[in-house]
N, C-alpha and C positions, 0 to 999 in steps of 0.2 A: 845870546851868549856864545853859542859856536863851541857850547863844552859837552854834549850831548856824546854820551859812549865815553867818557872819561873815567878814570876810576881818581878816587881822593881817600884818605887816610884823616882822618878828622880826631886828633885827639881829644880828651878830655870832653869828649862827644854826648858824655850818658845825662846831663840836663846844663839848663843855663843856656849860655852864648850859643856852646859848643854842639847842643842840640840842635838848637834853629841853623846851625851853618851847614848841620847834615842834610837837614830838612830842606834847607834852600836851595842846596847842589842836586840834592834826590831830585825835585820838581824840576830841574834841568838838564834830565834824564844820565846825572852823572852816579855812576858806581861809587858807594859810600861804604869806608871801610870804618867803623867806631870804634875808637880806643881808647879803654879807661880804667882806670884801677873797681871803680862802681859798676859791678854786674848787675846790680838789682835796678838802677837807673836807665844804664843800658839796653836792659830789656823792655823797659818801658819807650826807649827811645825805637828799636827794631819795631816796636808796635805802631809808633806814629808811624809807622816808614811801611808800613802794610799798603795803604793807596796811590804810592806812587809804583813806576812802572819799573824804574832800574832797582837794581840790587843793593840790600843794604845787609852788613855783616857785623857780629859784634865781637872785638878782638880783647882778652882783660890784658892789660898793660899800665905799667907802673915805668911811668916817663924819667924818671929816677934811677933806673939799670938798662946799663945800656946793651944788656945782652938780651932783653926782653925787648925794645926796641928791635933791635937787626932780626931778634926770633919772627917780630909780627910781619916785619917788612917784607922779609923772603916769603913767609905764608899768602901775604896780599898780593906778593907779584905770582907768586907760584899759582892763587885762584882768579884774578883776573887779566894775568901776561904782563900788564901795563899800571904803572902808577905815576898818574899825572899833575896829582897837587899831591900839597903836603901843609893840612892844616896845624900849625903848633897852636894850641888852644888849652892844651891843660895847664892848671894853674891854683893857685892860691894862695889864698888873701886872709891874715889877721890883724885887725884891729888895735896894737900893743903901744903903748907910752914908748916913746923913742929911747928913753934911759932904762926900759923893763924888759928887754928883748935880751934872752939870756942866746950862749954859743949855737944849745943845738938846736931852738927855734931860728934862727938866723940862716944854718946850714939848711934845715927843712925846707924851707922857703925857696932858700936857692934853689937847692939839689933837682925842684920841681922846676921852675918858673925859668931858670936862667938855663941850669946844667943840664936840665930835660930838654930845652928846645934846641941847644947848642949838638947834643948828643941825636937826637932828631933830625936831625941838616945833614950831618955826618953819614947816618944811617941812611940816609934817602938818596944823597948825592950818588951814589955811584949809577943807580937805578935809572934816574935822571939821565946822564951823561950820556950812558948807553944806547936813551933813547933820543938824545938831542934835543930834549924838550922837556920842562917840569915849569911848576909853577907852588913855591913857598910863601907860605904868609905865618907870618909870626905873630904873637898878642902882645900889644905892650898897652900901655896905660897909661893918660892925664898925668896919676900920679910919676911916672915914669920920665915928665917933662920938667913938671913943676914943684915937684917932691910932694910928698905926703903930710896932711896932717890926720885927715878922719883913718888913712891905712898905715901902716908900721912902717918906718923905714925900709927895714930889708925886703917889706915887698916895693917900696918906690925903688931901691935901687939895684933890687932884679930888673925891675920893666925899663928902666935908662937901659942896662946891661942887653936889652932883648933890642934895643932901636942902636947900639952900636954893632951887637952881632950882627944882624939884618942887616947894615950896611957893608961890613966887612964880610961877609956869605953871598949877598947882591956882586962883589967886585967879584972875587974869588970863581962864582960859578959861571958870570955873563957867559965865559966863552965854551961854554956846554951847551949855552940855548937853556938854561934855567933863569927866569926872573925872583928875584927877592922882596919881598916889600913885607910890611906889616901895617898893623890897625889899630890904633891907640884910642882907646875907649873911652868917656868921660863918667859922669852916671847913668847906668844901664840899669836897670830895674831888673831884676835876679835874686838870688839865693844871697848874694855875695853881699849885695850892700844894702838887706834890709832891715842890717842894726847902725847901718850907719844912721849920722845924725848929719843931713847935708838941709843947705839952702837954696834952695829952687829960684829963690831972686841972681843968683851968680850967675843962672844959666842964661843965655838971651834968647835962647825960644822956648822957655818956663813952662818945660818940661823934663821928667827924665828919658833917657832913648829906651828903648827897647831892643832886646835879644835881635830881633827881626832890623833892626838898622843896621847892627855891626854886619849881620848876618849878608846885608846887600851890599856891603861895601869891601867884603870877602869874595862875593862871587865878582863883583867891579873887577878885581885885582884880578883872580883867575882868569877872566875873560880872553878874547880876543880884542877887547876893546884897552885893553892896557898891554898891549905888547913890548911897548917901547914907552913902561915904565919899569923900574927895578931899584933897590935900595933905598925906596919912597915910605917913609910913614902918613898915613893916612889919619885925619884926627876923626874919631865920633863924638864930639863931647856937647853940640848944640851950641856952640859956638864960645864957651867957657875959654880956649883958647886959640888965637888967631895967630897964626906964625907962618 
């Protein structure tokens, strides 16, 4: 991977995806900063993070104010010098009837999923620039391509909102030496969608993915092995969609 002595900022880190993305960069000796509004999960997560050898830190942060962002960012540059990715990974997802999704569920949804990663980028970029070098992944979602039905609109159309940001933050930073891209999930087997009601026959390798998929198609992106990709959405969905 060539990311060994990195440090990375991994929101929404404390279980789900966002755990296994810690867990995956940790085993490739990179510096893992965890940030998430869930302290008690967090600490469960610093715990998996005991056997590996680089450093993992747990930051609470609520991706939703953006003065608690730039608070965490300056603490992660100020205890490791360097920040070299920048996971957007926090997120969430309700289950609502497209015509029962009242104002301030609509704003919740965003405020995290869209205006937290948008605000996230903002916060990071300067960091980046400085150093000539970053690497950003955003989360977007299936739902995000092909709209929702098992999830609520306003989380399908936060996660479109997350694959045209990432395009437009990809143009924006190239000439910093920052790549952009993100990871569009399909069913992942999680917290998140274990009251959905999906069909495994839609999938064409009838399965769901795992935490640990997205997880390696995250570290793909940060690599050196994708240098000279940027403003790419990446699908994980087992082939549900092919574009």
């Amino acid at each position: 991977m060539k990311i060994e002595g990195q440090t990375a900022i991994v929101t929404g880190g404390a279980k789900g995806i966002g755990r296994h993305i810690a867990l995956s960069l940790l085993a490739e000796g990179v510096n893992v900063a965890v940030a998430d509004i869930d302290e008690s999960n967090m600490a469960e997560t610093l715990k998996a993070a005991e056997s590996y050898s680089a450093t993992a830190k747990s930051y609470k942060m609520n991706v939703a104010d953006y003065s608690q962002i730039k608070k965490v960012v300056t603490e992660v540059k100020n205890e490791f010098e360097t920040i070299d990715i920048m996971v957007n990974n926090a997120g969430i997802c309700e289950a609502i009837r497209f015509d029962e999704i009242e104002e301030d569920e609509w704003d919740r949804v965003m405020d995290v999923n869209l205006k937290g990663s948008y605000f996230c980028i903002r916060a990071i970029l300067p960091v980046m620039k400085e150093q000539g070098y970053g690497r950003i992944i955003n989360m977007s979602s299936l739902a995000g391509k092909t709209g929702g039905i098992l999830v609520g609109a306003h989380y399908s159309a936060s996660k479109a909102g997350i694959i045209s940001l990432t395009k437009s933050a990809a143009k924006f930073a190239a000439s910093f030496g920052v790549n952009v891209n993100a990871v569009s999930p399909g069913l992942i087997d999680t917290e998140m969608t274990e009251d959905l009601d999906y069909d495994l026959d839609q999938v064409p390798l009838k399965r769901m993915g795992k935490p640990e998929d997205v997880a390696e198609a995250v570290k793909f992106l940060v690599s050196k092995s994708a240098d000279y990709l940027t403003g790419e959405i990446i699908d994980v969905d087992g082939g549900i969609l092919m574009d």
